[in-house]
C-alpha positions in Angstrom: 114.8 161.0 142.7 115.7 161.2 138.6 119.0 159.4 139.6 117.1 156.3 141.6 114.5 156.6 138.3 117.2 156.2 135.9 118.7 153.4 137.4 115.7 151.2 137.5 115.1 152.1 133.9 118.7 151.3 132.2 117.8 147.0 133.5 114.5 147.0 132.2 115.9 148.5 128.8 118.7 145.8 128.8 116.1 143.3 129.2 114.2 144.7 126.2 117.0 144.8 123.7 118.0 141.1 125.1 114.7 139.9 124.4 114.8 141.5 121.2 118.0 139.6 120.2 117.0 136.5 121.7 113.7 136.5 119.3 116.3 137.5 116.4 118.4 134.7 116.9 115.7 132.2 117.0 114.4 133.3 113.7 117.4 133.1 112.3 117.6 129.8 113.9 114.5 128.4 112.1 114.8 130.4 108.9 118.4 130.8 107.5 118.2 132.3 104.1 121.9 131.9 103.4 121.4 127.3 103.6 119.4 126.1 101.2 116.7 123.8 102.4 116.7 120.3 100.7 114.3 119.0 98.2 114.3 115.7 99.8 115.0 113.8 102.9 118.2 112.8 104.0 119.8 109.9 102.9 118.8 107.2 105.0 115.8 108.6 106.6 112.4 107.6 105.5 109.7 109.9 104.9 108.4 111.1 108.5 111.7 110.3 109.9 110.2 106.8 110.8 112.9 104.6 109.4 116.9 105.2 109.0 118.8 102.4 106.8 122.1 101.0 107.8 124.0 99.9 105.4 125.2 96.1 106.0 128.6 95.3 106.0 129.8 92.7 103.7 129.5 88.8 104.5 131.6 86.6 105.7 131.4 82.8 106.3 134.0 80.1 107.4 135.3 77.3 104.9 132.8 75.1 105.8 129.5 77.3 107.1 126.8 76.1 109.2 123.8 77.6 108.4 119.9 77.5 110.0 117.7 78.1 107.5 113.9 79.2 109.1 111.2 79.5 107.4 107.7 78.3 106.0 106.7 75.6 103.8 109.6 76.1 101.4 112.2 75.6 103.7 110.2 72.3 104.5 110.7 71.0 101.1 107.0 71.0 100.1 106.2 69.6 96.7 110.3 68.0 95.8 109.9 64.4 95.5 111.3 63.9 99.6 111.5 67.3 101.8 115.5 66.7 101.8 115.5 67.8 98.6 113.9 71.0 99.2 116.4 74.3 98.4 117.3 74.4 101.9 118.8 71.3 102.3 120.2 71.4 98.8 121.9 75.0 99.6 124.6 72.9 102.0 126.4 71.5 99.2 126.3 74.6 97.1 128.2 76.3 100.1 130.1 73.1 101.4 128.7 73.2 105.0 125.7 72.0 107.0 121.9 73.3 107.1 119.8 73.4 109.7 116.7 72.8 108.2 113.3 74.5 110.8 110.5 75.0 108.3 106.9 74.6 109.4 104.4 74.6 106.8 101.8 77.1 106.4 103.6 79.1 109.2 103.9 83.4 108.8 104.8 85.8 111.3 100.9 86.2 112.4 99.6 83.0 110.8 100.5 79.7 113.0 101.3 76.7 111.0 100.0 72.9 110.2 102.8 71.6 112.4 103.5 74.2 114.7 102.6 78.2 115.8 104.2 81.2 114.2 107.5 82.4 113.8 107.4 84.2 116.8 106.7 80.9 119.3 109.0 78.8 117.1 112.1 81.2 117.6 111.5 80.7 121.2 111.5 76.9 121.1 114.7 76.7 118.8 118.1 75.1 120.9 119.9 77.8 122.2 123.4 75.3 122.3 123.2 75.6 118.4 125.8 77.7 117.0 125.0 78.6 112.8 127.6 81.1 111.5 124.7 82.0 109.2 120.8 82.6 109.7 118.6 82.7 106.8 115.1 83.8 107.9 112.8 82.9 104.8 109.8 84.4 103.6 106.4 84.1 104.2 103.8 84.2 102.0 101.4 82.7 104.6 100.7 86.4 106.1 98.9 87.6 103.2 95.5 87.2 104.9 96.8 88.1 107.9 97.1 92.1 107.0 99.4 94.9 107.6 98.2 95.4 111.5 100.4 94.4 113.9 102.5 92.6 111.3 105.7 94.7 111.4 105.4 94.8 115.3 105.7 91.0 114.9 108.5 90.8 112.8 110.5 93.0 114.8 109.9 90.6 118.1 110.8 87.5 116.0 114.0 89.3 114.7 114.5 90.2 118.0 114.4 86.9 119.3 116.7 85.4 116.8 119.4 88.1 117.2 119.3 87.3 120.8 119.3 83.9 120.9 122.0 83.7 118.2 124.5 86.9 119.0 127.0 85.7 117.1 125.3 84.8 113.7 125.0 86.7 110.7 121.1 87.1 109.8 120.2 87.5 106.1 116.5 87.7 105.5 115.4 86.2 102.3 111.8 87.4 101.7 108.6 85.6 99.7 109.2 84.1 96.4 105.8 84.7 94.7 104.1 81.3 94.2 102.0 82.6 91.5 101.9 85.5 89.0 101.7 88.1 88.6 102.9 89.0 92.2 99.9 89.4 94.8 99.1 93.1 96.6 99.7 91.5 99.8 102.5 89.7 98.5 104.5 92.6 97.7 103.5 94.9 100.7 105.3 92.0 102.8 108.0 92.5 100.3 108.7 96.1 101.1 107.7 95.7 105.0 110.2 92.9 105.5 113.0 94.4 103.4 112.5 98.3 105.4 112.8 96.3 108.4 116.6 94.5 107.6 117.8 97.5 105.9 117.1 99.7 109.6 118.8 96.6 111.2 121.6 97.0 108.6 120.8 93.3 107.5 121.3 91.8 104.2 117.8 91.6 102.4 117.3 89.1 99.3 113.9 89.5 97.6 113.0 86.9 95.0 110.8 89.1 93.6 112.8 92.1 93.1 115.4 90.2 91.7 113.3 88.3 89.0 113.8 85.0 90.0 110.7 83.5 89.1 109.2 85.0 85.9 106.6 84.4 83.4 109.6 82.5 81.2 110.4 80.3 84.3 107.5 79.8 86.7 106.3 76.6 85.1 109.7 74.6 85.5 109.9 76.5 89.0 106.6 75.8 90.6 104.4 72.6 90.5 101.5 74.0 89.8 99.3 71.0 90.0 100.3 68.0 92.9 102.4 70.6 94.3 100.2 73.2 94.9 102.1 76.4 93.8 105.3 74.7 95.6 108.5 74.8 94.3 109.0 70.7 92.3 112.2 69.2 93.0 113.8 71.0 89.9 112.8 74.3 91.2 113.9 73.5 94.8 117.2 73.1 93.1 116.8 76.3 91.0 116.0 78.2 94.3 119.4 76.9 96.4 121.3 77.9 93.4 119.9 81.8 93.1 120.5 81.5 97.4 123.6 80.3 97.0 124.8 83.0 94.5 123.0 85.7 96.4 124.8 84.9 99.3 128.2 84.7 97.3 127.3 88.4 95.9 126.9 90.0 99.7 130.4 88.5 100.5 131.7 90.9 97.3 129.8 93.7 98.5 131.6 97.3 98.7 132.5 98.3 101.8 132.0 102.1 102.4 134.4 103.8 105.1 134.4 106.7 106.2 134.9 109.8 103.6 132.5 108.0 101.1 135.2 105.9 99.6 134.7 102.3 98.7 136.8 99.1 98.5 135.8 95.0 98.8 137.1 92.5 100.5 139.9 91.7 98.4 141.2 95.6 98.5 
């Protein structure tokens, strides 16, 4: 009878010391006093692990590019002295291609337009036989009113829908140049939503407003503020394509960063 005892004890002692170790290793598993734990989040990762950036590779454009600019009222040409004058149509002969000019006035990625709906609609009526090497998707400004609900849900299904409709073409969102100053709350909260966005794509993200382009010094030769109605004039239309243009000439330069952290350009 001891010997039958004895044998049912020795499993159920096993099973206590594996239990033991099992509860060992998972503290050791969560609490490891031998790594330090970091200070910050990873590289990359936004805070709550909502957002990872990927980092864009550099860009690259035939000879002679053809580009479809999208955007609002400033890719319509409001306020230069004939729409065809407005930056995007200018920014062909800076890069010695062809635009394709789609800008509806008043138009955001919530807000529909005077002369058609939102971006979101207007992606899905563009002519799939087109074939851009580059698309710039500009701004808007018009979504200030609109508020932050929904709005980066929106963006994501317009980008979406460009990507798609476009495989082939390099997207570089260019995001609202301020129309007055100093820059707006809402202004700038589109600013930041709009340029998280490209960076999780891995898209290049220009940002007027980060980058100075229209100041305090400037604002006056860049923006009619009278007939023009916080539009770009002719002059600053011109001033515009010429930042664009050199932007876009900067992201061709851009490091490239392989594997093991090193970094070369193009040229290398």
């Amino acid at each position: 009878m001891k010997a039958a005892s004895t044998r049912h004890r020795l499993p159920l002692a096993g099973l206590v010391i594996a239990v033991i170790l099992a509860v060992a290793a998972v503290a050791l598993g969560v609490w490891r006093p031998w790594v330090s734990v970091p200070s910050t989040p990873p590289a990359g990762a936004a805070a709550g692990g909502e957002s990872v950036t990927v980092a864009p590779v550099p860009l690259l454009l035939p000879e002679h590019p053809t580009v479809l600019v999208f955007g609002d009222s400033w890719t319509y040409g409001s306020a230069a002295t004939e729409p065809t004058l407005g930056y995007a149509y200018v920014l062909a002969g800076l890069l010695d291609g062809e635009t394709i000019v789609d800008g509806v006035r008043g138009s955001g990625y919530l807000k529909p337009g005077i002369d058609g709906p939102a971006f979101g609609e207007r992606i899905a009526a563009l002519d799939p036989t087109l074939t851009p090497d580059l698309v710039i998707l500009q701004g808007s400004i018009n979504d200030r009113a609109q508020g932050a609900a929904g709005y980066r849900e929106a963006v994501t299904a317009a980008w979406d829908a460009m990507a798609a409709k476009y495989p082939e073409a390099t997207i570089v969102v260019l995001g609202p140049a301020p129309h007055e100053l100093p820059v707006g709350t809402e202004t700038a909260r589109i600013d930041t939503d709009l340029g998280d966005l490209a960076a999780a794509r891995g898209w290049w993200y220009i940002s007027p407003i980060a980058q100075n382009w229209i100041t305090a010094q400037n604002y006056l030769s860049v923006i009619d503020v009278e007939v023009g109605r916080k539009h770009p004039s002719t002059d600053g239309h011109h001033y515009l394509a010429e930042k664009l243009a050199a932007a876009l000439a900067e992201l061709g330069d851009a490091p490239v960063t392989e594997a093991g952290g090193s970094e070369t350009t193009p040229e290398q």
